[in-house]
ZAMARGU-4260 file (C-alpha; in steps of 0.2 Angstrom, whole numbers, plus 5000, padded with zeros to 4 digits):
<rodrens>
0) 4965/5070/4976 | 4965/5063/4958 | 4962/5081/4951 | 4977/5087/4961 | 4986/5074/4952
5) 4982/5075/4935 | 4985/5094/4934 | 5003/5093/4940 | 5005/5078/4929 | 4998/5087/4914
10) 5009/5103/4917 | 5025/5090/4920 | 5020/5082/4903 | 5019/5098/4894 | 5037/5099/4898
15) 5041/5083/4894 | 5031/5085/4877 | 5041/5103/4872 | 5056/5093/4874 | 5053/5081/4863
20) 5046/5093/4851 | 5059/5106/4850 | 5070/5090/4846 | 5059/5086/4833 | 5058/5102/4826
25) 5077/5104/4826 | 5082/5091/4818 | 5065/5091/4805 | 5067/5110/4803 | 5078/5107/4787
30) 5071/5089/4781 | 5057/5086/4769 | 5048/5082/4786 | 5048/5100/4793 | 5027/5100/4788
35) 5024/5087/4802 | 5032/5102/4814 | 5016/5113/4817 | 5008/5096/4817 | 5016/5090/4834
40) 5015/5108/4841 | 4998/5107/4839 | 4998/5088/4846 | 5006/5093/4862 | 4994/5110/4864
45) 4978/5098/4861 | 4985/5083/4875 | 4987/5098/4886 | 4968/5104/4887 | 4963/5087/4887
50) 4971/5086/4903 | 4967/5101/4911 | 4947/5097/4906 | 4950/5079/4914 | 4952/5088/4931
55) 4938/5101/4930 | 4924/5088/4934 | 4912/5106/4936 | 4912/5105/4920 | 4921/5090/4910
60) 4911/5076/4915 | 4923/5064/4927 | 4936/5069/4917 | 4944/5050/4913 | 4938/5047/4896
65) 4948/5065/4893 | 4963/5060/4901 | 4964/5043/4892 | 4963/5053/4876 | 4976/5064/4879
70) 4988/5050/4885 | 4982/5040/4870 | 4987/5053/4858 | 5005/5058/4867 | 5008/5040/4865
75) 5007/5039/4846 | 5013/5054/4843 | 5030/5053/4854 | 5033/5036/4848 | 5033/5042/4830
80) 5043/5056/4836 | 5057/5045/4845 | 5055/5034/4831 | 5060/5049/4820 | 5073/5052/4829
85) 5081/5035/4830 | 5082/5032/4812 | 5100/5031/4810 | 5101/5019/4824 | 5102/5000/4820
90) 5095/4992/4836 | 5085/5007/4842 | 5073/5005/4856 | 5058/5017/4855 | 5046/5011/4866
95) 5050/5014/4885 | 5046/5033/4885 | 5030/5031/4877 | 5027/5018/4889 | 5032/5029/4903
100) 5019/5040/4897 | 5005/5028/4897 | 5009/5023/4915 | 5004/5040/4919 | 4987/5030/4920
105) 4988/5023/4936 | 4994/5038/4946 | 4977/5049/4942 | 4966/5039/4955 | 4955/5035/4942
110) 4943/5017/4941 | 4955/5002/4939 | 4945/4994/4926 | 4948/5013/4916 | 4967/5011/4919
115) 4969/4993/4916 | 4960/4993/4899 | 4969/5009/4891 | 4984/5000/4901 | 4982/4983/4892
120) 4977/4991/4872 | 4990/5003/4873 | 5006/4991/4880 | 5000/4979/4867 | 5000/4993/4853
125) 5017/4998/4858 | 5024/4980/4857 | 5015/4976/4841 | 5022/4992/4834 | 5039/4988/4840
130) 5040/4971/4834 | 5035/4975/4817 | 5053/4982/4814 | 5068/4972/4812 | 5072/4958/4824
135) 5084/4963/4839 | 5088/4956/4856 | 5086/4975/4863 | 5069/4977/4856 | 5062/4961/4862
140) 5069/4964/4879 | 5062/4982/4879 | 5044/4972/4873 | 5046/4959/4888 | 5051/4972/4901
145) 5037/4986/4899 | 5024/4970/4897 | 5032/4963/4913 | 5032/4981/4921 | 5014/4985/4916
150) 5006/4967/4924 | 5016/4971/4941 | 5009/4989/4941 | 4990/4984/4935 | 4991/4971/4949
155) 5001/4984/4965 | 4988/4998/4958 | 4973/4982/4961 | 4980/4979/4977 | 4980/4997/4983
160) 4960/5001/4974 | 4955/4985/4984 | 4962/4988/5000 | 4954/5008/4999 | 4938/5002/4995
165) 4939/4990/5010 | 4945/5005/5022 | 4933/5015/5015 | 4918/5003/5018 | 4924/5000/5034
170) 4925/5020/5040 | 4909/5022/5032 | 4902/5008/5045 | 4910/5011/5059 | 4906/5029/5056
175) 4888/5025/5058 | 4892/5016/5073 | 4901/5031/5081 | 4883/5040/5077 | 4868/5027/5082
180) 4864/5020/5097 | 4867/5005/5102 | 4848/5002/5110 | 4836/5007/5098 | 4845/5010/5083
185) 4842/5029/5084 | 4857/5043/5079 | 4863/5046/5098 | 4869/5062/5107 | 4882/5066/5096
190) 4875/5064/5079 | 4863/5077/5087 | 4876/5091/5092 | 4881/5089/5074 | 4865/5089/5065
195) 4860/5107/5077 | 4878/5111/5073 | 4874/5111/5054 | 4858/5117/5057 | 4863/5134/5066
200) 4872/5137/5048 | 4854/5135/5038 | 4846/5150/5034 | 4828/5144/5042 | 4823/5143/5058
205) 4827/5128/5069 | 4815/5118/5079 | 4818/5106/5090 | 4807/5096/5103 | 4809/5086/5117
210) 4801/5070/5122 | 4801/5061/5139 | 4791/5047/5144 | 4783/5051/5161 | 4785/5038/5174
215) 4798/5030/5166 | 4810/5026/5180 | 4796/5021/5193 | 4791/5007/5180 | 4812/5003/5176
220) 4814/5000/5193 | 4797/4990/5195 | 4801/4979/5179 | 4820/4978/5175 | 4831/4985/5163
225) 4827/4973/5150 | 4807/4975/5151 | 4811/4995/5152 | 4824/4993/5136 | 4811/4984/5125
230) 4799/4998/5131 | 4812/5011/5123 | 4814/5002/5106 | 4797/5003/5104 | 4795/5022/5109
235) 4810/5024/5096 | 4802/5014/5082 | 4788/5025/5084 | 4795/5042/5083 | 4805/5037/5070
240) 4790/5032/5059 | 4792/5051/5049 | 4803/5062/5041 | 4810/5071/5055 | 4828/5069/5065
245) 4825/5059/5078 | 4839/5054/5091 | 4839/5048/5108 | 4847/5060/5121 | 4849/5051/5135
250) 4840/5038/5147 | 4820/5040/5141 | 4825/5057/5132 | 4821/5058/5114 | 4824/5074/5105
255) 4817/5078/5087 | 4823/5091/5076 | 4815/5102/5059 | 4827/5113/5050 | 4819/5124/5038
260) 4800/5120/5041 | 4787/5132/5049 | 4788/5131/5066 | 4769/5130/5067 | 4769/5116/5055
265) 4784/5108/5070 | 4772/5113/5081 | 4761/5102/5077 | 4769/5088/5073 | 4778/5088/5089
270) 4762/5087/5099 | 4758/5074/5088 | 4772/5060/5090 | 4772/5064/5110 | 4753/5060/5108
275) 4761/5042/5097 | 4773/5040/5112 | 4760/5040/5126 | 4750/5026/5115 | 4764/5014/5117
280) 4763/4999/5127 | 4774/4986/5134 | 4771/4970/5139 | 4774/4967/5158 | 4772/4948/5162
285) 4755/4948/5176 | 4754/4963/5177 | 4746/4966/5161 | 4750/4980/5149 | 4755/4994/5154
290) 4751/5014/5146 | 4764/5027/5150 | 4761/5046/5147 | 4774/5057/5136 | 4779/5076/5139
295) 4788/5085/5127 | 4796/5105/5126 | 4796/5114/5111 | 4809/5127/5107 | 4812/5138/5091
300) 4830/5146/5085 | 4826/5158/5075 | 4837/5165/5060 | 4842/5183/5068 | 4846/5172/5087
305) 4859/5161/5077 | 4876/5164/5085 | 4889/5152/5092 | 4883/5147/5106 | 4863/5144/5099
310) 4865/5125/5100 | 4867/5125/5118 | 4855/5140/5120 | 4842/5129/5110 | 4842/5113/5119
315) 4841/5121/5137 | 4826/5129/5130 | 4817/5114/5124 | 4822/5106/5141 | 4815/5121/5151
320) 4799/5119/5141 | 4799/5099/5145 | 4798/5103/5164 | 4787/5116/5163 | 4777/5102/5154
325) 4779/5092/5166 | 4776/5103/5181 | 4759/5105/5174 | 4755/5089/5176 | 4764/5080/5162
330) 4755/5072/5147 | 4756/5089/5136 | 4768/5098/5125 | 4772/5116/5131 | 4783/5128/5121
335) 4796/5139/5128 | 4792/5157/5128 | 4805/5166/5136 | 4817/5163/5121 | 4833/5156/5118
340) 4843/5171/5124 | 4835/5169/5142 | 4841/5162/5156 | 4853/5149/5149 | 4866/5143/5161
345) 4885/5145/5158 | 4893/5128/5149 | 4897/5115/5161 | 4915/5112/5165 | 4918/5096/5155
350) 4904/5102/5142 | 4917/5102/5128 | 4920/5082/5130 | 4902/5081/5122 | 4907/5087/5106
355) 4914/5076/5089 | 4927/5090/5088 | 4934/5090/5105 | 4935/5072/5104 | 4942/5071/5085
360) 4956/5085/5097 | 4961/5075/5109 | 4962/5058/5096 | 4974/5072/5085 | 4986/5074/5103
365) 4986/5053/5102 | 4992/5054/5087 | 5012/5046/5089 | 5003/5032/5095 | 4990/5030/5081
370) 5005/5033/5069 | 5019/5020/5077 | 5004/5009/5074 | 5001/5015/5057 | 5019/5013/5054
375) 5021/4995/5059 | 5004/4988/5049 | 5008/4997/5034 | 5025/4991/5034 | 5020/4974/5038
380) 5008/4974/5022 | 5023/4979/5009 | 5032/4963/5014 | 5021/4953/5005 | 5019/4967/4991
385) 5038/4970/4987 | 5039/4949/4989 | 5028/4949/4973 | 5039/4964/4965 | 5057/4955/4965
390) 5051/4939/4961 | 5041/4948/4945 | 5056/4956/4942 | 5068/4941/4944 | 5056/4931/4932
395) 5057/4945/4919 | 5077/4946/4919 | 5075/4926/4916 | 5063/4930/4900 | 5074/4942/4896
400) 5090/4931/4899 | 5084/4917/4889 | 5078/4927/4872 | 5094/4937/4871 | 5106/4923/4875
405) 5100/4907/4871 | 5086/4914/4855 | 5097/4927/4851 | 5115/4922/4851 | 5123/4938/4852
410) 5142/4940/4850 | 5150/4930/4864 | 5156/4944/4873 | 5138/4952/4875 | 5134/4934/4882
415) 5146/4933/4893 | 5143/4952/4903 | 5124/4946/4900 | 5128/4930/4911 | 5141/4942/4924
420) 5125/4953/4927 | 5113/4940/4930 | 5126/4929/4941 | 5134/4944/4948 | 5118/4957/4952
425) 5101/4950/4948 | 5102/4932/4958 | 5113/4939/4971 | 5100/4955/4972 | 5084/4944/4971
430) 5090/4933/4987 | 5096/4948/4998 | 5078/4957/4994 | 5068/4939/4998 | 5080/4939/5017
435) 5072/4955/5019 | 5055/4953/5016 | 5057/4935/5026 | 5046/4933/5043 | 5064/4932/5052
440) 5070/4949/5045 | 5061/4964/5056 | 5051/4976/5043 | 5062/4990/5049 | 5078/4981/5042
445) 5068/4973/5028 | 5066/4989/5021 | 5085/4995/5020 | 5087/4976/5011 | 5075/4978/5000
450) 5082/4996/4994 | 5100/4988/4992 | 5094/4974/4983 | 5087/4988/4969 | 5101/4996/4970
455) 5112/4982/4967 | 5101/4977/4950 | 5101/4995/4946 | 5121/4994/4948 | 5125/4980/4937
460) 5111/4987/4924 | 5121/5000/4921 | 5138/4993/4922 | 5131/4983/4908 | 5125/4997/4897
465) 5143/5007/4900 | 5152/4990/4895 | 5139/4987/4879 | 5137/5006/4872 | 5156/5008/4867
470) 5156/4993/4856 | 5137/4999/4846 | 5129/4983/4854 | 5116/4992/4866 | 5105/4979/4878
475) 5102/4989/4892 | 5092/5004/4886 | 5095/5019/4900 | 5075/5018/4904 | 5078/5001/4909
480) 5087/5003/4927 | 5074/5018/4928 | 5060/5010/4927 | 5067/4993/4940 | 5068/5010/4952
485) 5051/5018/4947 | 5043/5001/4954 | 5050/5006/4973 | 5035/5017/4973 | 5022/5003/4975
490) 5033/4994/4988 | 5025/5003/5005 | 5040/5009/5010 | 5039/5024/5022 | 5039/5039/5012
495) 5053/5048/5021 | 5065/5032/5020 | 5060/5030/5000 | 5061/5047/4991 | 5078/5049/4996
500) 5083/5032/4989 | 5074/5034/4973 | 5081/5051/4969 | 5101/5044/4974 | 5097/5031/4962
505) 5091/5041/4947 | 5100/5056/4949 | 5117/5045/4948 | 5111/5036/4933 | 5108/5052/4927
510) 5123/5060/4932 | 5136/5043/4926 | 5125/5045/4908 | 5132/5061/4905 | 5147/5061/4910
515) 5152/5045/4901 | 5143/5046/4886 | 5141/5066/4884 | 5126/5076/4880 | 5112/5071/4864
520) 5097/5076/4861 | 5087/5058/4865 | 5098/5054/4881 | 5094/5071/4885 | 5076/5067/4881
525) 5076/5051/4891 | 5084/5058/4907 | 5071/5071/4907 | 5060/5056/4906 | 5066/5048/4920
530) 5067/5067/4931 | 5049/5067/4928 | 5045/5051/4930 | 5053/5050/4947 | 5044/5064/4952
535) 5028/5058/4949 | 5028/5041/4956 | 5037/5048/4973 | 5023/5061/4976 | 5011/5047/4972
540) 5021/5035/4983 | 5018/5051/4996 | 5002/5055/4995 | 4994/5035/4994 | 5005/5034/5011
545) 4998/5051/5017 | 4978/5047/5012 | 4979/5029/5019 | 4986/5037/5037 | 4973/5051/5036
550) 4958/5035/5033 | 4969/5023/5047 | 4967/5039/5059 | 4950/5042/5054 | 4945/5024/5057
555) 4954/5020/5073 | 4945/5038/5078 | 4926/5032/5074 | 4932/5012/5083 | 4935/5024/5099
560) 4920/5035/5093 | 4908/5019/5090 | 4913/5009/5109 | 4911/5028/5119 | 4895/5035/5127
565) 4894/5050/5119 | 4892/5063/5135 | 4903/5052/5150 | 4914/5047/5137 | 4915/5031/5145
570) 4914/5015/5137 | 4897/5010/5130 | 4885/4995/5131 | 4895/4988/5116 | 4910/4986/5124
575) 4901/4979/5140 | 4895/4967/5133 | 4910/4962/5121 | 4920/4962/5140 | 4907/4951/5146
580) 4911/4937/5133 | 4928/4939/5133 | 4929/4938/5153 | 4919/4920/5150 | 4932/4914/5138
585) 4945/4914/5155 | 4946/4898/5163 | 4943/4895/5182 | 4941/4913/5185 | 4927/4924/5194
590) 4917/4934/5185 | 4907/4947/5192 | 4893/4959/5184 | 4890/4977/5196 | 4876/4987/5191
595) 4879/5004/5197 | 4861/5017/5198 | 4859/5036/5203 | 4849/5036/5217 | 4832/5048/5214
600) 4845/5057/5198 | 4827/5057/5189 | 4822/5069/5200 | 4836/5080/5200 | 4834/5080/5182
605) 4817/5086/5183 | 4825/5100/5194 | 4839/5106/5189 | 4838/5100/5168 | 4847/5088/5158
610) 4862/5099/5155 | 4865/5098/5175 | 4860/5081/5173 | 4875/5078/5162 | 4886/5086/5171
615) 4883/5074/5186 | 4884/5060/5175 | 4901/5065/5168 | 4907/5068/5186 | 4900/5050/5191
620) 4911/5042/5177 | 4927/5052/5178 | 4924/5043/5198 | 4921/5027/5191 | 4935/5027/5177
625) 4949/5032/5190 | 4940/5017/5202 | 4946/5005/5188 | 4958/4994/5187 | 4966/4983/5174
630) 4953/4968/5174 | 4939/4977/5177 | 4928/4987/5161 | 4917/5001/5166 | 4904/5008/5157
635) 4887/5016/5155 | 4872/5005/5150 | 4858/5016/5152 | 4851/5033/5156 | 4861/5035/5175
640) 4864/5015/5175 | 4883/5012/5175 | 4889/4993/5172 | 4907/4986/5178 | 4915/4968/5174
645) 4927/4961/5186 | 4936/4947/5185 | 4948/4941/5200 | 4954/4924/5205 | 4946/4925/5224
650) 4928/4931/5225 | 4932/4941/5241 | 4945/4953/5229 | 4932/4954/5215 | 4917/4959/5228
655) 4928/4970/5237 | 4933/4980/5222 | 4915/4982/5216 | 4911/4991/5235 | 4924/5001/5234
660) 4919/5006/5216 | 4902/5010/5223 | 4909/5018/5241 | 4914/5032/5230 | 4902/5035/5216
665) 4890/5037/5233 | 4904/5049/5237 | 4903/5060/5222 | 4897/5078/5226 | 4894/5092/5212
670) 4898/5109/5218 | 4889/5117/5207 | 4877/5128/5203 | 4866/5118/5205 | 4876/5110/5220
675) 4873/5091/5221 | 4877/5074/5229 | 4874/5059/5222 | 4871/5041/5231 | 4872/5024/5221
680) 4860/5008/5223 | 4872/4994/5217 | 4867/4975/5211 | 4882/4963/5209 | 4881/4945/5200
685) 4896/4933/5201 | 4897/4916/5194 | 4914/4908/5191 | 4919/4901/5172 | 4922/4884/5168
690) 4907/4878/5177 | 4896/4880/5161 | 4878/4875/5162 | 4872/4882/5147 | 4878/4891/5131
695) 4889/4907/5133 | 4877/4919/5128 | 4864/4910/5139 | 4874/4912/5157 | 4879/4931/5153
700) 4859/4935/5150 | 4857/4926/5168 | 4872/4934/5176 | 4866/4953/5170 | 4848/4948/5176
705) 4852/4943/5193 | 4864/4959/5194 | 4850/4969/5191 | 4837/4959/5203 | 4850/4962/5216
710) 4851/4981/5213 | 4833/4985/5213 | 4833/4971/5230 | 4843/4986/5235 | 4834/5000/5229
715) 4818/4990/5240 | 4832/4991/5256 | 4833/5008/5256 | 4845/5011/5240 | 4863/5019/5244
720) 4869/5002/5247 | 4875/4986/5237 | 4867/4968/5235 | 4875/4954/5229 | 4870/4935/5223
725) 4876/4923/5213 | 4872/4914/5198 | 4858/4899/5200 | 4862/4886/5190 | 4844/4892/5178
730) 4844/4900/5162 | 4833/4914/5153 | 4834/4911/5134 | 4823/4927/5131 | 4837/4938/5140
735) 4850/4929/5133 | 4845/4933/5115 | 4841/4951/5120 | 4858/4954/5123 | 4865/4942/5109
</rodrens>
C-alpha cells in the first residue's frame, strides 16, 4: 500500500512543484536571476523520477533512500524558492511549506527509524536556515510550531508502526493456530484443502498418501484417550521426520502430500513412513508395549486430470486405495488404479463448510458485527491519542505565547489579540477537547468535541491573522491554522466523520483568504499547499482506518478459525479445555464433563470412506450444537469423540441435559447414500467447584479421566447408553500436565 501512496503523492507534488516554479519563473524571468529558471525545471523534473523509481521496488531497490532524496532536494530547493519570493517582505516566514513537504515522509509506509531521521535532520535544517535571518516573533513561532508539529507526528506515526507490527504478529500466530492441530502439532484438515488447492495450480503431478493406523480404536477403547493421544503424537513425530506435507485428517488419519516429485520416487517413500508408522510403540502401563500395524492408499493427480473438482477427486482415491489396503489384510500400502476420474461420489451436502473459503464467506456475511466492534476499539484507542495531540498543541501555543509576548514585546495591540486568542480560543478549545476525550464523555460524542475544539483554535487562528495582516504585523502565517487541522488525521477518528470536517475547515480558510486579502502568487502557492496537503493526510487518515479493519477482520477470522474443528465446525479441544477452566473459576456450581463416542463409526469408515465419514460427523455436530444451551460448550476432541461442559446449580439439571444431548445424537440418521444411523456410548464426570482438593489443573485432568472411564464402562455395557460418576477426591498429576 506504501507504493500506492508514494505514486499519487509524487504526481500531487509535481503539481505543487510547477506552481511554485511558474512563480518563480515569472517573477525571475526579467531579473538577473532568470539562469536559476532551467535550474528549478530541471529540479522539479529530477524529484519526480526519484519518486516514481521509489515505488518500482522490481526494480529500484525498496525505493526509500529514492524517496528521501527526492523530498530532500524539493525541500531546499522550495525553500530558496519561497525565500526568493519573500524578499520584499520584512517578517517573512518561509518555512512551513517546505515543511509540509518533508512531512510527506510519514504518509509513504516506509520504516519509522527512515522517516524519523530524514524527519529530525531536515526540520532541524529548516529552523537553523530560518533562524539565521533577522530576528522576528513570526519566525520563531513558525520554528517552534513545525518542531512541535513534527515531534507529535514522529510520535502518532510510532504509535501506529508499533501497534501494526503487534497485529500483524498476532495474525501471523493465530494464523498458524487456525492451521495446526491442536494434538500433535501437525497442519490439520484445512491447511490440507489448501496446500491440494495450491497444488492442483502446479504444473507436476500431485501425489498424495494416506496413512491409518490399523487397530487403532480397539486399542483407544482398551487404554483411554489419553494413552491413544500420546500414541498419535508419536505417530506424528514420526511422519513428520522429512520433507514432505504431512497433516492429520482426522482421528488416526494422516495424509501426506508431494507436489512436483516423481510419483515413483512418492511411491516409495510412502511405503516407507507407513513402514516408520507401524514401528511405533506406546507405552501401556502392565500390559507392556504394544506394536500397531499402519495401511496407507496411494493416489496420483496427474497434470492433464487437474480441473476444479481434482482435490476431492484425489483424496477419495487415496481413501479407496487405504481400504482396499486394508481389505487385504492391512499392514501394506496399495495404490489406486482405477484413477481419479472413477467412481468419486457427488460432494456431501455440508461439503462446502470444510473449506477456508466458505468459512472466510460466512465471517464476510458477520461482518456489521465484526465492524461495530471494530468501531468501538478503534475509537476507544483515539481517546488517549488525540489526549496526547491537544495537550501538545496547547503546550506549543504556550511556547509560542511566551516568546512573542513576553521575549518579543510586540506592539501592545498585537499583544493584546495574542492574549484574546489564547483566553478566548485556545484555553477554552484545549478543555472542551480534554471533556471529550474524558472516560465520562461516550467516544461517539468525544469525537464531535474533539472536532469543535480544532475548530474553535482554527477560528480564532484566523481571526488573528485577519486582525494582524492589515496593519503589516503578520503572527499567524495561513499554514498555521492548516497545519493544527492536518493533525486531525492521526486522531482515529472514523474516516466517514473526519474527511468532511477536515475539508469545511480548510476549504473556508481557503475560501475567507481570498476573499479578504485578494489573489497573490505565494497565498496562492500556499493554499495549493494546504489543498494538497489536506488531501493526502485524509486518504492516509482513510486507508490506515481501511488496512487496520481489513487486519482486525482478518484476526478475529483466524480467532474463530484457530478455536473451530475444521470439518464439524464445531469448537475444538482448545476451547474445551479453555471452558473447562473457566467453568472451575465459578463458585459453588456443578460442573460436569460428557464424553460423547460414535458407536462402531470406525467401521462405517472402513465401509463407506472418510468423505462419508465426514458427513456423519458434521451431521452429529449440527445435533449437538442445536442440543446446547447457554452454559454448556460442545465440541470435538478427537476422531468421532465429542466433548460437552455443563454447568448447572442442581446436579439432576446438569445430568439431565447431558442425556438428553446424547438421546439425540443416538437419534441421528444420514439418509444418504450411504444411508446411516448412528448410536452414542456417553461417560459423564461431575464434581462441584469450591470443594478444591488439589490445584485447578490437577481436578480438570481427574474429571476428564473419570469421564472417559465412565464411557468405555459404557461401551463394556453394551454401548448406546450413558454412565455417569463422580469425582473421587484422587488426583493424576501425569493427566493433569497432559492437558495443561
Amino acid at each position: 500500500m506504501g507504493y500506492k501512496v508514494r505514486r499519487e503523492l509524487a504526481y500531487g507534488v509535481l503539481v505543487l512543484d510547477a506552481i511554485i516554479a511558474a512563480a518563480f519563473a515569472g517573477h525571475a524571468a526579467h531579473t538577473r536571476d532568470r539562469w536559476m529558471i532551467p535550474i528549478v525545471i530541471a529540479l522539479v523534473g529530477a524529484t519526480f523520477v526519484l519518486r516514481r523509481m521509489s515505488y518500482r521496488p522490481d526494480r529500484c531497490g525498496t525505493g526509500n533512500g529514492w524517496f528521501i532524496a527526492a523530498t530532500v532536494i524539493d525541500v531546499a530547493w522550495i525553500y530558496y524558492v519561497h525565500n526568493w519570493l519573500a524578499l520584499n517582505e520584512t517578517a517573512r516566514v518561509v518555512m512551513f511549506v517546505p515543511f509540509s513537504v518533508l512531512l510527506s515522509l510519514v504518509v509513504v509506509r516506509m520504516p519509522f527509524r527512515h522517516a524519523a531521521v530524514a524527519l529530525v535532520v531536515g526540520t532541524i535544517l529548516l529552523s537553523t536556515a530560518e533562524l539565521t535571518l533577522p530576528f522576528s516573533a513570526p519566525r520563531l513561532v513558525a520554528v517552534l510550531v513545525c518542531a512541535s508539529v513534527g515531534v507529535i507526528v514522529l510520535t502518532a506515526t510510532l504509535i501506529v508502526e508499533r501497534d501494526a507490527r503487534r497485529s500483524w504478529r498476532m495474525m501471523r500466530l493465530l494464523d498458524a493456530q487456525a492451521r495446526t492441530d491442536v494434538l500433535t502439532g501437525l497442519p490439520n484438515r484445512r491447511h490440507l484443502e489448501e496446500v491440494l488447492d495450491a497444488a492442483t495450480a502446479d504444473t507436476g503431478p500431485v501425489c498424495l498418501a494416506i496413512i491409518d493406523v490399523d487397530g487403532f480404536k480397539s486399542y483407544n477403547d482398551s487404554h483411554g484417550h489419553v494413552e491413544g493421544d500420546v500414541y498419535l503424537q508419536l505417530v506424528a513425530e514420526r511422519l513428520s521426520s522429512g520433507d514432505e506435507f504431512v497433516a492429520r485428517m482426522s482421528g488416526d488419519e494422516f495424509a501426506v502430500v508431494w507436489r512436483e516429485t516423481a510419483p515413483a520416487v512418492a511411491r516409495r517413500r510412502a511405503e516407507e513412513l507407513r513402514a516408520d508408522v507401524a514401528g511405533a510403540v506406546g507405552s501401556v502401563g502392565d500390559d507392556g508395549v504394544r506394536r500397531r500395524t499402519a495401511s496407507a492408499g496411494f493416489a496420483i493427480l496427474a497434470e492433464r486430470e487437474k480441473n476444479s473438482d481434482s482435490m476431492r477427486r484425489l483424496l477419495y482415491a487415496a481413501d479407496r486405495a487405504l481400504y482396499a489396503a486394508k481389505a487385504a489384510g492391512r499392514d501394506s500400502t496399495r495404490s489406486d488404479t482405477a484413477g481419479i476420474a472413477a467412481g468419486a461420489p457427488a460432494p456431501p451436502r455440508d461439503a462446502r463448510a470444510l473449506s477456508s473459503r466458505y468459512e472466510h464467506a460466512v465471517w464476510a456475511a458477520d461482518k456489521r458485527g465484526c465492524d461495530a466492534a471494530f468501531s468501538a476499539v478503534y475509537r476507544s484507542r483515539g481517546q488517549a491519542i488525540r489526549r496526547s495531540f491537544i495537550a501538545g498543541i496547547f503546550g506549543a501555543f504556550i511556547v509560542g505565547y511566551v516568546a512573542q509576548v513576553i521575549i518579543g514585546r510586540p506592539q501592545p495591540g498585537v499583544a493584546y489579540q495574542i492574549t484574546m486568542t489564547m483566553l478566548l480560543a485556545v484555553v477554552p478549545a484545549t478543555v472542551l477537547a480534554l471533556v471529550g476525550t474524558s472516560k465520562r464523555c461516550s467516544v461517539r460524542v468525544g469525537e464531535i468535541v474533539y472536532l469543535c475544539a480544532v475548530g474553535l483554535i482554527v477560528v480564532g487562528l484566523m481571526w488573528e491573522r485577519l486582525v494582524q495582516v492589515p496593519t503589516g504585523t503578520v503572527v499567524v502565517p495561513f499554514l498555521l491554522p492548516v497545519v493544527i487541522v492536518q493533525h486531525l488525521a492521526l486522531t482515529h477518528i472514523r474516516y466517514r466523520l473526519l474527511a468532511p470536517a477536515m475539508w469545511l475547515m480548510v476549504l473556508g480558510l481557503a475560501a475567507v483568504e481570498l476573499i479578504v486579502f485578494g489573489f497573490e502568487d505565494r497565498r496562492f502557492i500556499n493554499i495549493v499547499v494546504a489543498v494538497l496537503m489536506t488531501g493526502v493526510m485524509a486518504q492516509m487518515s482513510d486507508r490506515a482506518e481501511s488496512t487496520r479493519l481489513l487486519l482486525w477482520r482478518r484476526t478475529r477470522e483466524l480467532e474463530q478459525m484457530g478455536r473451530r474443528d475444521p470439518i464439524t465446525n464445531l469448537p475444538n479441544r482448545r476451547v474445551f479445555y479453555t471452558a473447562l477452566i473457566d467453568a472451575f473459576g465459578l463458585e459453588e456450581k456443578y460442573v460436569g464433563v460428557l464424553l460423547l463416542d460414535l458407536d462402531r463409526f470406525k467401521e462405517y469408515n472402513d465401509e463407506h470412506g472418510h468423505l462419508a465419514g465426514d458427513d456423519l460427523l458434521r451431521t452429529v455436530a449440527s445435533t449437538v450444537l442445536d442440543s446446547e444451551s447457554s452454559e454448556e460448550t460442545a465440541a470435538r476432541v478427537g476422531g468421532d469423540e465429542f466433548g460437552v461442559v455443563v454447568v448447572g446449580d442442581r446436579l439432576d439439571t446438569v445430568l439431565g441435559r447431558c442425556s438428553t444431548i446424547r438421546d439425540r445424537v443416538a437419534a441421528v440418521s444420514v439418509d444418504g447414500p450411504p444411508r446411516a444411523h448412528a448410536s452414542a456410548s456417553a461417560g459423564f464426570a461431575w464434581t462441584r467447584t469450591g470443594d478444591e482438593t488439589g490445584s485447578r489443573l490437577e481436578r480438570i485432568g481427574e474429571l476428564i479421566r473419570q469421564a472417559d472411564v465412565a464411557l468405555y464402562q459404557a461401551k463394556r455395557d453394551g454401548r448406546n447408553r450413558l454412565v455417569s460418576r463422580p469425582v473421587v477426591p484422587q488426583t493424576t498429576v501425569e493427566v493433569a500436565n497432559e492437558f495443561a
